[in-house]
C-alpha positions as CSV (number, residue, x, y, z in Angstrom):
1,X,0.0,0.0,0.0
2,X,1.5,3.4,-0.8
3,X,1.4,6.2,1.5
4,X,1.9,9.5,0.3
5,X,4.3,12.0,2.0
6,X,2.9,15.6,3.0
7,X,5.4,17.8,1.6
8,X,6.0,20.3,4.1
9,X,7.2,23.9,4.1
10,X,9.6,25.8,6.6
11,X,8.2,28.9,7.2
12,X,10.2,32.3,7.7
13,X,9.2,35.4,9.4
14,X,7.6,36.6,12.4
15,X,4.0,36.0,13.6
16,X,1.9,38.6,15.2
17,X,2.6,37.9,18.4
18,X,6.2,37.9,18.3
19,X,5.9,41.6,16.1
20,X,3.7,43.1,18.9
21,X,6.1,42.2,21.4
22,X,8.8,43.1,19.5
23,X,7.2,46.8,19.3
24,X,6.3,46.5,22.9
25,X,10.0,46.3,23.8
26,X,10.9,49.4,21.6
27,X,8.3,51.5,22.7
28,X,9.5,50.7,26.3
29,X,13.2,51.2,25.4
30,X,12.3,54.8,23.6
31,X,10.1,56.0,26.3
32,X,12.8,55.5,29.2
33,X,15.9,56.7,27.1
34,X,14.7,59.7,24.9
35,X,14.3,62.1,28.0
36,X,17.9,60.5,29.3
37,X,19.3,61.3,26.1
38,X,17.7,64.6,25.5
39,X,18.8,65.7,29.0
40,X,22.4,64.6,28.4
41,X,22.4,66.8,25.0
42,X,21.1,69.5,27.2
43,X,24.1,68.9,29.9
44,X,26.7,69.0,27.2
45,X,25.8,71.6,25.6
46,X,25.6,73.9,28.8
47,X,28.8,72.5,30.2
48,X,30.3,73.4,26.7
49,X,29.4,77.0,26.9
50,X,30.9,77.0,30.8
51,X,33.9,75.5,29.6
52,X,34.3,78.0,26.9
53,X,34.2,81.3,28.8
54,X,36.2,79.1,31.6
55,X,38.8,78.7,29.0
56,X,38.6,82.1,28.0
57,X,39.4,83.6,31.7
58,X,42.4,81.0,31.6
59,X,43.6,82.2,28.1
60,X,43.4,85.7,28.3
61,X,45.2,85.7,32.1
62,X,48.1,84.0,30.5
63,X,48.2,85.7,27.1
64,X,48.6,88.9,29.1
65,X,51.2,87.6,31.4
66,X,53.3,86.2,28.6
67,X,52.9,89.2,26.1
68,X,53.7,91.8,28.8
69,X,50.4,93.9,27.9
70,X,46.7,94.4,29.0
71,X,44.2,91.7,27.7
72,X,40.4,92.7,27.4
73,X,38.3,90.1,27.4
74,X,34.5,91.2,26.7
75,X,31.0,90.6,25.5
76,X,30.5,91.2,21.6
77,X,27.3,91.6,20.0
78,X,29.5,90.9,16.2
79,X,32.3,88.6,17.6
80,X,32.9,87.1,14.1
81,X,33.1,90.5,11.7
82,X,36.0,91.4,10.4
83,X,36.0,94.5,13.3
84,X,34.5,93.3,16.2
85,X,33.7,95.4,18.9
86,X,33.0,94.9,23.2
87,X,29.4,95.5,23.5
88,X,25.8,93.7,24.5
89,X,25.9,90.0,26.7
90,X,28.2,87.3,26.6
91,X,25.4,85.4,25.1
92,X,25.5,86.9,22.0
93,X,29.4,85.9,22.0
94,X,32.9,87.8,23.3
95,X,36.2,88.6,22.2
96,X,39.6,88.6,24.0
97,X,42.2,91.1,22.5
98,X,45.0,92.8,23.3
99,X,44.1,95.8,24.8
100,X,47.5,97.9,24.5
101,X,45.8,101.1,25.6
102,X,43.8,99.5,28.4
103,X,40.6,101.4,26.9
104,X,38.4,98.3,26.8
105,X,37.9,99.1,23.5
106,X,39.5,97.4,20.3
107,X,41.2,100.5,18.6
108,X,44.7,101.5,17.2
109,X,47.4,98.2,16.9
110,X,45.0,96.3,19.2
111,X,44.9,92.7,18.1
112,X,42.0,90.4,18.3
113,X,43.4,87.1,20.3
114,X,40.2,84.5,19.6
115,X,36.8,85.1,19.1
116,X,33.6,83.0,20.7
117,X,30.2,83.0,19.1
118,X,27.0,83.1,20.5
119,X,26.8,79.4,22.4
120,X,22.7,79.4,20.9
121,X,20.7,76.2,22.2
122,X,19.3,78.9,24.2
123,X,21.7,79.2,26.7
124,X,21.5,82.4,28.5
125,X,24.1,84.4,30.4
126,X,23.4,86.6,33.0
127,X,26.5,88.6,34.8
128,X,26.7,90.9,38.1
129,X,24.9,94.0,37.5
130,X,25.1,93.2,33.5
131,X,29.3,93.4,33.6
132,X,30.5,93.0,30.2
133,X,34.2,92.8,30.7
134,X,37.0,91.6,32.4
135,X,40.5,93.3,31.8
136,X,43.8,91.6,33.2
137,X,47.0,93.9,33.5
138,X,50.5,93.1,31.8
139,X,51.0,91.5,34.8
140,X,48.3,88.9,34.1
141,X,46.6,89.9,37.0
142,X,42.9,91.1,36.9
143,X,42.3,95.4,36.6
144,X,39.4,95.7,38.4
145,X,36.8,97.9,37.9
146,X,38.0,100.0,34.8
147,X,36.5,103.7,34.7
148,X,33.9,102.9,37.3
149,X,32.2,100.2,35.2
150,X,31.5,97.1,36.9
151,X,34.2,94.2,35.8
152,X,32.7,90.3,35.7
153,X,32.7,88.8,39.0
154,X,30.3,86.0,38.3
155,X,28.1,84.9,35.4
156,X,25.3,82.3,35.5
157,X,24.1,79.8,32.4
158,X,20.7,78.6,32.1
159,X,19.3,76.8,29.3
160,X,15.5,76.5,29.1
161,X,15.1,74.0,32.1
162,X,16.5,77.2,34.1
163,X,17.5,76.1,38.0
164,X,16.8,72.8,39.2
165,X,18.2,70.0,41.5
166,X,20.0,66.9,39.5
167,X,21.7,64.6,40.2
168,X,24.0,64.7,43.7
169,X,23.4,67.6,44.6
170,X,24.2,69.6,41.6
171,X,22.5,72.1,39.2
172,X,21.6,72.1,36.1
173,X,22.2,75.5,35.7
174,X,26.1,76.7,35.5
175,X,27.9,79.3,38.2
176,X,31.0,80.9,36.6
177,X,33.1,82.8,39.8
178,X,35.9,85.0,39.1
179,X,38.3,86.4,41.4
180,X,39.5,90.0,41.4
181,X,42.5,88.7,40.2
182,X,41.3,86.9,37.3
183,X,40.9,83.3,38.2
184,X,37.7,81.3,37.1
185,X,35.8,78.6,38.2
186,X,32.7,76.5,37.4
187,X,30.4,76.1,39.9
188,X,27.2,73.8,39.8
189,X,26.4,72.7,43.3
190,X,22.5,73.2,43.4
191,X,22.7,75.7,47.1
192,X,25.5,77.6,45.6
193,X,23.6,78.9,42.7
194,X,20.5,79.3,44.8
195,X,22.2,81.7,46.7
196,X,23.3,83.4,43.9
197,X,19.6,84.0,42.6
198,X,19.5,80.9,40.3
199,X,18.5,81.6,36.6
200,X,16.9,84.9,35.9
């Protein structure tokens, strides 16, 4: 007696079930890491802008101490024109030059040392009564108030989450404090910036 065979087929793909679950899993993964990821973007971003004008206190301090003249550095509305000029917020960008006159003001055979653009992301920076300078002396020490206008003494960054606790302790806003004599630092413990009024 002959018995036929069934032929049978191997089937590929995925069945319902396994697609739904499959979509399950990426919905659950998306949900818990976007924000994560969104609010490291945010975090780099601000720390990038601290770090910048850090980096500008340090570079301007030494340029003046090794050129043996004042350095200027200051807010700019037009930091990347051909002429720049100190004006407006550091959020719209700064310059540091050498100021050979001391005038805070780039004129004559001054010379334009680097300039920063505006960091954007909306990042705001907010200084002591709206200082827009700091100048340093040929010794590479810091001038002080120059003609009765206030010099930066500290500047806070905010981005649009403003002032709020993270993790240990810290901010996620930015506290930049310079010393009379020119040295910065970065700041972001949460009750430090409190005290210093948080984000406008």
């Amino acid at each position: 007696m002959y018995i036929a065979r069934m032929k049978t087929k191997t089937q590929h793909g995925f069945t319902i079930y396994e697609l739904l679950i499959t979509m399950l899993v990426v919905g659950v993964v998306l949900t818990l890491g976007i924000p994560n990821l969104m609010e490291f973007t945010q975090n780099s971003r601000l720390a990038s802008a601290a770090n910048d004008l850090h980096s500008s206190f340090q570079l301007a301090r030494s340029e003046a101490a090794r050129a043996k003249a004042p350095v200027t550095i200051c807010a700019s509305a037009n930091p990347m024109d051909a002429n720049p000029a100190c004006g407006g917020s550091f959020d719209q960008g700064w310059i540091i030059f050498q100021d050979l006159d001391g005038s805070l003001t780039v004129d004559g055979a001054d010379t334009v040392i680097r300039r920063h653009p505006a960091p954007g992301n909306n990042i705001t920076i907010t200084t002591n009564g709206a200082a827009n300078y700091f100048g340093f002396a040929a010794t590479g020490l810091g001038r002080g108030d120059v003609g009765g206008n206030p010099a930066l003494q500290t500047a806070v960054l905010c981005d649009a989450r403003g002032h709020e606790a993270a993790a240990a302790d810290y901010s996620t806003a930015r506290y930049i404090v310079v010393t009379p004599i020119g040295r910065a630092t970065v700041v972001r413990d949460f009750a430090t910036i409190t005290a210093a009024g948080g984000c406008p």
